[in-house]
N, C-alpha and C positions, 0 to 999 in steps of 0.2 A: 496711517501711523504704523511702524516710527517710520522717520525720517532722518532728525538729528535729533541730539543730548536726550536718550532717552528713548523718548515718545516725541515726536514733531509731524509736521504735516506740512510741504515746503506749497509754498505761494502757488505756484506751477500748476497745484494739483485744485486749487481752488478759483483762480481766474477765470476758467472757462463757464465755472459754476456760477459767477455775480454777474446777476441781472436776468437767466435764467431762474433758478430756483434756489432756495438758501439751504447749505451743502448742512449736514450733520454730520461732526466729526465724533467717531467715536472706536471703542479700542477692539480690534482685531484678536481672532488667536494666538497671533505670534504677539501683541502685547503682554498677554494676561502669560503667555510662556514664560516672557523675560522676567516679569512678576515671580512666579512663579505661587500665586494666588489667585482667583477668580471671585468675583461676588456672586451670592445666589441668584437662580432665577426669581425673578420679581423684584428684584433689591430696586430701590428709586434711583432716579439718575441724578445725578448732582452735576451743573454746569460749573465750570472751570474756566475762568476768562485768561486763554495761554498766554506765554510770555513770547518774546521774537528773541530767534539767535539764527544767523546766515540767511534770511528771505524763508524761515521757513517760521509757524506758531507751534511752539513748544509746551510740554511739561515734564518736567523734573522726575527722574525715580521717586523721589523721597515724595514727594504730593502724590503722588498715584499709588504710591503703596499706600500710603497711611487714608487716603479714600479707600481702598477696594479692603483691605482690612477690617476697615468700621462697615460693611457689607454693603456698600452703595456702590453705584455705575459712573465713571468719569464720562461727561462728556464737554468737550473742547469748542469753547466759546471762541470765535476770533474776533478781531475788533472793530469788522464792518459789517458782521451778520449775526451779532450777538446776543441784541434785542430779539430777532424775531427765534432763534435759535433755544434761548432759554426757556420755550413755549412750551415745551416735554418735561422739564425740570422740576424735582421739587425741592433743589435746594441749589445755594450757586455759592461758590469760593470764590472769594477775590482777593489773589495771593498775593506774596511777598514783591518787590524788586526796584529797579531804580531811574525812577522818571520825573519831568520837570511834572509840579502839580500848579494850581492856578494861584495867582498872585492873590486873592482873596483868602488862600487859604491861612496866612500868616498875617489877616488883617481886620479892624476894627470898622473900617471902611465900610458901610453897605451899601454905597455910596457906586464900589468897585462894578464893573459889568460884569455880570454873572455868568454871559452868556459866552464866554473866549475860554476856549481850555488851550495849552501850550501843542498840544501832539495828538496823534491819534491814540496812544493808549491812555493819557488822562481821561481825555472824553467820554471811550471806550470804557475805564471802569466809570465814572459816574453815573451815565446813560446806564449802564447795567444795572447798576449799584438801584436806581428807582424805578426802573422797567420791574424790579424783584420786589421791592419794596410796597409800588401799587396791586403788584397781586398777590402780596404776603407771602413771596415765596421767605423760608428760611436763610439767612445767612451768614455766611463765617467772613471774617478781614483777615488776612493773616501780613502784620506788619505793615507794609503799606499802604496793604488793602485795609488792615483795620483805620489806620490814621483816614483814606482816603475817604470811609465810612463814616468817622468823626468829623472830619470837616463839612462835609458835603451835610451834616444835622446839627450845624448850628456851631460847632466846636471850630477849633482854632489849632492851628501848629506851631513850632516855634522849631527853629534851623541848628541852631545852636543851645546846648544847656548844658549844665554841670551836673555830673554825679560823683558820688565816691568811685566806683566802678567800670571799666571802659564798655559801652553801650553796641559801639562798632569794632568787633572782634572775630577773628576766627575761631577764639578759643571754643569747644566743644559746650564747657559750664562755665560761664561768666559772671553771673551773679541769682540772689534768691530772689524773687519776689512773696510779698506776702501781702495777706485777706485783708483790703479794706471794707470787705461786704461779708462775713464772713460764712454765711448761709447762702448767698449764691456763688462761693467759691467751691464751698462745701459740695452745692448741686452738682456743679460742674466736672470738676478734677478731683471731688473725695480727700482733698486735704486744705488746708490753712496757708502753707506756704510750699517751696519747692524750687528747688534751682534750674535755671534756662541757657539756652544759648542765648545772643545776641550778638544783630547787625544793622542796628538802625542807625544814622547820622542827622534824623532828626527825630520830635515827640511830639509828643499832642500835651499843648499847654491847658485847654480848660472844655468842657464838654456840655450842651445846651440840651440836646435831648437824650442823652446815651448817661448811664447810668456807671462810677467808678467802681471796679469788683476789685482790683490788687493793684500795687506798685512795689518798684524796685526800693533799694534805700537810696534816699535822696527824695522821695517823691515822685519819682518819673512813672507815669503812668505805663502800668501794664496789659491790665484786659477792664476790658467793659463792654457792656452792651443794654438790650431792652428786652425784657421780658415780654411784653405785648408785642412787640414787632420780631418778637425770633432773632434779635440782631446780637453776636457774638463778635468783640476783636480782642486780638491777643497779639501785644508786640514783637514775640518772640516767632522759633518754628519748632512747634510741635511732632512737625511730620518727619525732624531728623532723629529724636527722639524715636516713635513709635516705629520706622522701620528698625530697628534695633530690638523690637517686644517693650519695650515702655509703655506699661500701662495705664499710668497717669498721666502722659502728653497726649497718649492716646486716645484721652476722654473728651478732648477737644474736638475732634473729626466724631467720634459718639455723639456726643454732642448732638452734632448735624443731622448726623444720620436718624436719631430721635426725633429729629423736627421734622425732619425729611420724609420719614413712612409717615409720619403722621397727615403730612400736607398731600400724599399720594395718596392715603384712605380719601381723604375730604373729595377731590379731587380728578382722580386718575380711575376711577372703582367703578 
């Protein structure tokens, strides 16, 4: 890295690697320059399952600052050596973006095969999503990743819904969300309510093992998670907020990092 948008790693440089030995992707001097921030030594690693843009796995400014800020180490999960990759880890993001997800996810059916995901990044975050899970590592959804986290435990999505509010926006503040848990909102971000971006074109209509923390008006769920399994998602992105100094988007990625040294004491010591 980099390569493209940002920070990337093009396909090219990691072919040669599968089937030899499973590559570790992680951020260079000339990253942390472009940052123009570093995490301490020792800081925990937190895996990042990248996104694809031109054949190469990417991640975003705005996700990489607002990791290396909350004082952890990015490191870049790809979608075929992901599992065994997060094995350093003690805490994994599973971010925002825009992919087909599994036809069970918007259904009553359990009936549905479980076992068919649409693409290699569906698959890719779920298999992540319980690789982390089975060894308690720590972790964050962010948007899609948080939905994909809801469904994949029990919860349900729905394609279409009504808010007062437009949901999928460029705008910077789009609408408030506020505490339906009001003590674990409290833990979290230090306030009750608070206004976000928003670009999601679908939500998560009901939730089986994940616990409701806030919604937007209308009802549209916005973060939840489990306190026993470390699991946080938050519909919105935090991480456009905190590179700007946003303190309170940026207790989101704290958050992690919280769970994260903790699970590197247990663990890594």
């Amino acid at each position: 890295m980099p390569a493209y948008n940002a920070f990337g790693i093009a396909d090219s440089e990691l072919t040669d690697c599968r089937g030899k030995y499973i590559p570790t992707i992680k951020f260079g001097d000339e990253c942390y320059e472009v940052l123009g921030i570093r995490p301490p030594l020792g800081a925990p690693k937190v895996g990042f399952l990248l996104g694809r843009e031109k054949d190469c796995s990417t991640m975003d400014f705005n996700y990489a600052y607002a990791i290396v800020a909350a004082n952890m180490e990015p490191v870049g999960l790809d979608y075929f050596n992901a599992i065994e990759q997060i094995g350093e880890c003690s805490g994994l993001i599973l971010p925002g973006g825009s992919f087909e997800s599994p036809a069970w996810y918007y259904s009553d059916d359990s009936s549905l095969d479980r076992s068919e995901y649409p693409n290699d990044r569906s698959k890719a975050y779920a298999y992540t999503f319980y690789t982390a899970l089975h060894m308690e590592i720590p972790v964050l959804g962010i948007c899609a990743g948080a939905q994909v986290m809801a469904a994949e435990l029990g919860g349900h999505l729905v394609k279409e819904f009504k808010a007062p509010q437009p949901h999928k926006t460029k705008e910077p503040l789009a609408h408030e969300i506020h505490a339906i848990n009001v003590v674990m909102m409290k833990i979290i971000l230090g306030v009750t309510s608070l206004v976000t971006n928003s670009r999601h074109s679908e939500a998560v209509r009901d939730f089986a093992a994940l616990d409701l923390y806030a919604t937007a008006p209308g009802g549209v769920p916005e973060m939840w998670g489990s306190v026993k399994d470390n699991l946080l998602g938050v519909q919105w992105h935090p991480e456009d907020f905190a590179v700007k100094g946003d303190k309170v988007h940026k207790r989101v990625y704290d958050w992690l990092a919280e769970k994260a040294r903790l699970y590197q004491r247990q663990n890594f010591s």
